[in-house]
C-alpha positions in Angstrom: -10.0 76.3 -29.2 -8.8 79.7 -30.5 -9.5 81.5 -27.2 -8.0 79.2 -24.8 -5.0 79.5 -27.6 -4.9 83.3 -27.4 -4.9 83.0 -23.9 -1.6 81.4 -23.7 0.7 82.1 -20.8 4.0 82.7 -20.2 5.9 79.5 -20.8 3.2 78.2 -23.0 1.0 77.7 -19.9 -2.2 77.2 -21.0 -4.4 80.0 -19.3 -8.0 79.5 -20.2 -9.1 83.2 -18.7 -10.1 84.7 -21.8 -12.0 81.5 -22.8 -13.8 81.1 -19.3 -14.5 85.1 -18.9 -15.3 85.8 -22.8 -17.2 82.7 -24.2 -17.8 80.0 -22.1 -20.0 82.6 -19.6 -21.8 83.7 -22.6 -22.4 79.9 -24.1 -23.4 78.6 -20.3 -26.2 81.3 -20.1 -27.4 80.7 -23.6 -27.7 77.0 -23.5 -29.8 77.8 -20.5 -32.3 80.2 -21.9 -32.1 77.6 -24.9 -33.2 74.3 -23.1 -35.5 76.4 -20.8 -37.4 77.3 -23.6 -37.1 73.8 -25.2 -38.2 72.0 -22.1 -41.1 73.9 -21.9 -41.8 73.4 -25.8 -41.8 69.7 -25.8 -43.6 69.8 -22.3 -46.3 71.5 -23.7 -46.9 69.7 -26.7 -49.8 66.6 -26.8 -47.9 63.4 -25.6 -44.7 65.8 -24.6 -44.5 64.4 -20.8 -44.5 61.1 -22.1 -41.7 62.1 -24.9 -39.9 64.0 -22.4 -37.4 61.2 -21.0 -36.2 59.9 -24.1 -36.0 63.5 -25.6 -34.2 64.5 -22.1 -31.5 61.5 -22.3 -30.6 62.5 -26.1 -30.1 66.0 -25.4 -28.1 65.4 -23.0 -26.0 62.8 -24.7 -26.0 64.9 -27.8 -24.3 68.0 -25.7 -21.9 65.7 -24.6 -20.8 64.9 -27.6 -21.2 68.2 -28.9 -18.5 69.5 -25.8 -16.2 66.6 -26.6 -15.5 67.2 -29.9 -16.2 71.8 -30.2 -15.1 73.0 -26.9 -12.0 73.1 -24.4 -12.2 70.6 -21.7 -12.9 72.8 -18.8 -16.4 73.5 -20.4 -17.8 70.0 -20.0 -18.2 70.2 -16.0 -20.4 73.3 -16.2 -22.3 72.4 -19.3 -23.2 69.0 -17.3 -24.5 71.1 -14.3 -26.5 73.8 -16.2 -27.7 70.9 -18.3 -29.0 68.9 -15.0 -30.2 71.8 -13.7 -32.4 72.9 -16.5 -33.9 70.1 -18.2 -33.4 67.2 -15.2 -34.1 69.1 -11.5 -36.6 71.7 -13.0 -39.0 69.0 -14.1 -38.1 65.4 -12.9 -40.1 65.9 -9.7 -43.0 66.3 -11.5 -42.7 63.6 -14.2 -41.6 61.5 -10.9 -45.6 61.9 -9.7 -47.4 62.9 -12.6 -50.4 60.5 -12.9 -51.0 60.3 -16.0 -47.4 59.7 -17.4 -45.1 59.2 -13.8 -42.9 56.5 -11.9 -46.3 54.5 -11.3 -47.9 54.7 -14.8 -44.8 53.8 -16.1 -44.7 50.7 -13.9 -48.6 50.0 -14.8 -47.5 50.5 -18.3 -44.5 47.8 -17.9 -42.6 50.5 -20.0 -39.3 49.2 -19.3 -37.4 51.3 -21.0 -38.4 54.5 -20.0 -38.6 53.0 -16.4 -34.8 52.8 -17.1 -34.6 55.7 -18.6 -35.9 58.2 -15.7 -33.5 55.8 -13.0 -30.4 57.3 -14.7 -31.9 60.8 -15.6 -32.7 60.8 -11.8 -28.9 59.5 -10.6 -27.3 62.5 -12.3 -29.3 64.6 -10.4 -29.4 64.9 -6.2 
């Protein structure tokens, strides 16, 4: 990216300083007020706990992709955590028990899919 480019060292080292320090701080704390807001949006809305895996697993691969292909490597490992953090470990626990719409009435349900869908949400978090 242009930053990490400016940023260049002596050498042509990369140094990704001005990158780190001057947009990816910036970008990390506004993709968390982003999906904070957006998780509690679709969790909100009639039928959102039940929507909220699938809409979970393609946000998340969406920003993956999204990192891949706009932003300098080092900003994938961070994204990933905030990511987790915001929109997996803030509400999984309670999706995980929730009668209505959790592990069990999923299993009752025989929906597969999302039964599939909250195992790997749930391995990318500890």
């Amino acid at each position: 990216t242009m930053l990490v480019e400016l940023g260049l060292g002596e050498k042509g080292k990369e140094e990704t300083t001005l990158y780190r320090e001057d947009f990816q701080k910036a970008f990390l704390e506004a993709t968390r007020v982003y999906y904070r807001r957006a998780c509690a949006e679709i969790l909100h809305q009639e039928g959102g706990r039940w929507r909220f895996l699938e809409w979970a697993e393609e946000r998340l691969a969406e920003e993956t992709r999204r990192a891949a292909q706009c932003m300098h490597s080092c900003t994938a490992e961070p994204l990933q955590r905030v990511l987790d953090e915001v929109i997996l470990k803030a509400h999984l626990l309670d999706l995980l028990v929730d009668v209505d719409c959790g592990f069990e009435a999923l299993l009752v349900a025989s929906k597969t899919e999302d039964q599939r869908r909250m195992f790997v949400l749930c391995k990318r978090v500890d």
